[in-house]
DRENMAR-201958 format. One line per field, with one value per residue: residue number from 1; chain; x, y, z of N, C-alpha, C in turn. Coordinates in pm, whole numbers. Layout:
// DRENMAR-201958
n = (NUM  ...)
chain = (A  ...)
nX = (X  ...)
nY = (Y  ...)
nZ = (Z  ...)
caX = (X  ...)
caY = (Y  ...)
caZ = (Z  ...)
cX = (X  ...)
cY = (Y  ...)
cZ = (Z  ...)
// end
This chain:
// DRENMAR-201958
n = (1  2  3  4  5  6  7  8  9  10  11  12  13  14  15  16  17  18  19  20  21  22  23  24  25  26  27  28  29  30  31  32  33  34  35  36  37  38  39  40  41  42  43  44  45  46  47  48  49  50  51  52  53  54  55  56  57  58  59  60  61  62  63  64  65  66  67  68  69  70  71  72  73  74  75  76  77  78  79  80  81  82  83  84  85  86  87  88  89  90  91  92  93  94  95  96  97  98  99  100  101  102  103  104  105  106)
chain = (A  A  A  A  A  A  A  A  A  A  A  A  A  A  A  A  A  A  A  A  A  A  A  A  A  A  A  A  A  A  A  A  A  A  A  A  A  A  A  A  A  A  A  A  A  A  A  A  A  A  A  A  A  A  A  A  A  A  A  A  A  A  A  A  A  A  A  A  A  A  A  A  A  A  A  A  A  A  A  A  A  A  A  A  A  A  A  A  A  A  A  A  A  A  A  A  A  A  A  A  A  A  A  A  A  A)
nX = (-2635  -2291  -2002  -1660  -1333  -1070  -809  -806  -1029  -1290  -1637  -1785  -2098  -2324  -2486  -2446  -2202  -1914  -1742  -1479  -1329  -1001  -806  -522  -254  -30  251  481  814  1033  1352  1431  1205  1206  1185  1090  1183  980  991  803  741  760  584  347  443  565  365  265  421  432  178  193  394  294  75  261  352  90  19  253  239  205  -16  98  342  246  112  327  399  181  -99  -424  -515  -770  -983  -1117  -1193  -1200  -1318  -1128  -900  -871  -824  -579  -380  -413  -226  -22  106  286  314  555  805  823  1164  1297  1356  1541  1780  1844  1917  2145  2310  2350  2506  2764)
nY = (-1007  -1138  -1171  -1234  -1435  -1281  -1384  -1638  -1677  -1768  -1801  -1607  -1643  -1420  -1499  -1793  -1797  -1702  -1414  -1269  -944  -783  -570  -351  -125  56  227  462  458  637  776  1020  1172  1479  1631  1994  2235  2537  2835  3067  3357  3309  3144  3243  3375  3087  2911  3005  2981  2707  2681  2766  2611  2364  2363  2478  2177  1999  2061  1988  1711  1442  1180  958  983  962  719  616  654  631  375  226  -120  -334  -630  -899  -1214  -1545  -1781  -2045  -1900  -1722  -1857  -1902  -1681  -1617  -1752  -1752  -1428  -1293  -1471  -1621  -1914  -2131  -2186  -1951  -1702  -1766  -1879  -1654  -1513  -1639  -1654  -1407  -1358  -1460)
nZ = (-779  -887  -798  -864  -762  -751  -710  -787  -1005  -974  -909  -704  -499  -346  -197  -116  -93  121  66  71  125  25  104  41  121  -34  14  -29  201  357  427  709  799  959  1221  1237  1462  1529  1572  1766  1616  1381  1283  1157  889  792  766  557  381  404  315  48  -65  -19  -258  -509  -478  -556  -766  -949  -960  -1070  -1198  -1222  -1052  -817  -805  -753  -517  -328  -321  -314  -337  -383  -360  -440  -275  -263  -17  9  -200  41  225  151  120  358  471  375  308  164  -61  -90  -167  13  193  -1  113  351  167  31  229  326  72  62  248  191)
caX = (-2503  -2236  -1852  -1565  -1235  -952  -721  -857  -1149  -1424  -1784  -1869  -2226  -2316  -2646  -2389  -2060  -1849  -1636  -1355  -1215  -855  -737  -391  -197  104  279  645  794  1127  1384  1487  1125  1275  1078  1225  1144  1023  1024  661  690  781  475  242  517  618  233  244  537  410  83  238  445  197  -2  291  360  -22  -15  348  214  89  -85  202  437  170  85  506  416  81  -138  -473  -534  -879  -938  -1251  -1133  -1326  -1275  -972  -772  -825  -708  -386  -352  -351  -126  89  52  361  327  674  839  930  1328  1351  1413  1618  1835  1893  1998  2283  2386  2418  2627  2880)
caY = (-972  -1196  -1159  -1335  -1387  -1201  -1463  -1787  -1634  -1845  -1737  -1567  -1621  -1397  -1589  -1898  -1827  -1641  -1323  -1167  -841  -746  -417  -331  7  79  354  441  482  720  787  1149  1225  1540  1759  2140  2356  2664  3030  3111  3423  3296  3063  3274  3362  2929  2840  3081  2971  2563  2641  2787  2450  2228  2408  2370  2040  1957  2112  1979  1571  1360  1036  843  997  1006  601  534  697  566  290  157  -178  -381  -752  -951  -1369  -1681  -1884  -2101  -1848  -1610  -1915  -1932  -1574  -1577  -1858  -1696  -1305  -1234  -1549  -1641  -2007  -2195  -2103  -1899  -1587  -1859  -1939  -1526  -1479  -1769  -1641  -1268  -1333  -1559)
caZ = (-826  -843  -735  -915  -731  -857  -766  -895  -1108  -947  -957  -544  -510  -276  -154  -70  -69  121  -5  155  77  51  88  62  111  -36  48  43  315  343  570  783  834  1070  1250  1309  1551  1428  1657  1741  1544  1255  1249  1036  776  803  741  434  258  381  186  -100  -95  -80  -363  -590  -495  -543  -920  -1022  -910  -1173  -1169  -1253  -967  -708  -776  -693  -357  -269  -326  -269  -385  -324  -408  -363  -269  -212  80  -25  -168  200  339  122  156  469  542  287  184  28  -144  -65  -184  95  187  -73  222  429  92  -4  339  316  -52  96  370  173)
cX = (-2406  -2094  -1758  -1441  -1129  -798  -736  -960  -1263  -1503  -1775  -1978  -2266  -2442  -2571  -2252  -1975  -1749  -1599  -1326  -1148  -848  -631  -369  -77  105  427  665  979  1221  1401  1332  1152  1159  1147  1103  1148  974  875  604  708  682  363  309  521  479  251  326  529  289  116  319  406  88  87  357  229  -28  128  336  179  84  -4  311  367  144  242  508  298  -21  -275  -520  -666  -936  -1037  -1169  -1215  -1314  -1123  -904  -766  -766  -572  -365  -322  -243  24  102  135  387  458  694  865  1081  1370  1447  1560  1796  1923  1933  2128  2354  2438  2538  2768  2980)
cY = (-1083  -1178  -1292  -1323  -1390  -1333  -1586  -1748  -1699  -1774  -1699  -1585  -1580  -1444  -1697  -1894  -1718  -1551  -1245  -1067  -793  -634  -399  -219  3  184  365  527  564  796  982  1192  1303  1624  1884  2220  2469  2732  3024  3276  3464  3244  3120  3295  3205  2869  2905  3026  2791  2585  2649  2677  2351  2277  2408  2268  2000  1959  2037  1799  1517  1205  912  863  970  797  523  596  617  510  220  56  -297  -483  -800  -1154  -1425  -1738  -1948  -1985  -1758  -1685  -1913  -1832  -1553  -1670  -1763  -1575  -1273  -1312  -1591  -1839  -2032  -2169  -2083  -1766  -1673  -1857  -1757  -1488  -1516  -1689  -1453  -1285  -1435  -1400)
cZ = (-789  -871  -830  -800  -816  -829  -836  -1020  -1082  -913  -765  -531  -389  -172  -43  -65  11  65  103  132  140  11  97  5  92  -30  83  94  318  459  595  795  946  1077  1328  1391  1503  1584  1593  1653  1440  1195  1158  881  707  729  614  342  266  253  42  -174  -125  -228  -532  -616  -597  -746  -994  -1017  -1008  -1145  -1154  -1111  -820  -692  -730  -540  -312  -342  -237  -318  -290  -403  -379  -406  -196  -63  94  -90  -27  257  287  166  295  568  479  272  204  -63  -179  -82  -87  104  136  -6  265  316  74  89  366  191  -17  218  384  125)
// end
């Protein structure tokens, strides 16, 4: 079997060449994550009315809303690009950050 990489498109041969794989999780991330204190004898009512929550969350989700929350993405790369990648992985221009930092705080 042989492996292409996804960023350059070169042939992997897995006999002779090294292959890397990249995994990356997205997942957004959201603020007030609060946690309440509930009254221990409310806790069987609380579990009843969480499942019923998550059940229709679970049914009202679709594929499209569920991939703007989470994300698994998986990448097979040669040698040279793991090394760019990993010199680089957000693939960022040189002081392009440096430059948007200066132009925000004029």
């Amino acid at each position: 079997m042989e492996y292409t990489c996804d960023r350059c498109k070169q042939t992997i041969h897995p006999t002779t060449d090294l292959r890397y794989t990249l995994t990356i999780e997205l997942e957004a991330a959201g603020e007030g994550d609060e946690v309440e204190i509930v009254d221990e004898s409310d806790t069987a009512s609380t579990l009843d009315e969480l499942q019923d929550l998550i059940d229709s969350a679970d049914a009202a989700c679709s594929s499209v809303f569920d991939d703007a929350i989470y994300q698994i993405k998986q990448f097979d790369l040669c040698k040279c690009c793991f090394q760019a990648y990993i010199k680089n992985p957000l693939a960022r221009e040189p002081g392009t950050v440096e430059l948007k930092r200066k132009q925000n705080s004029v």
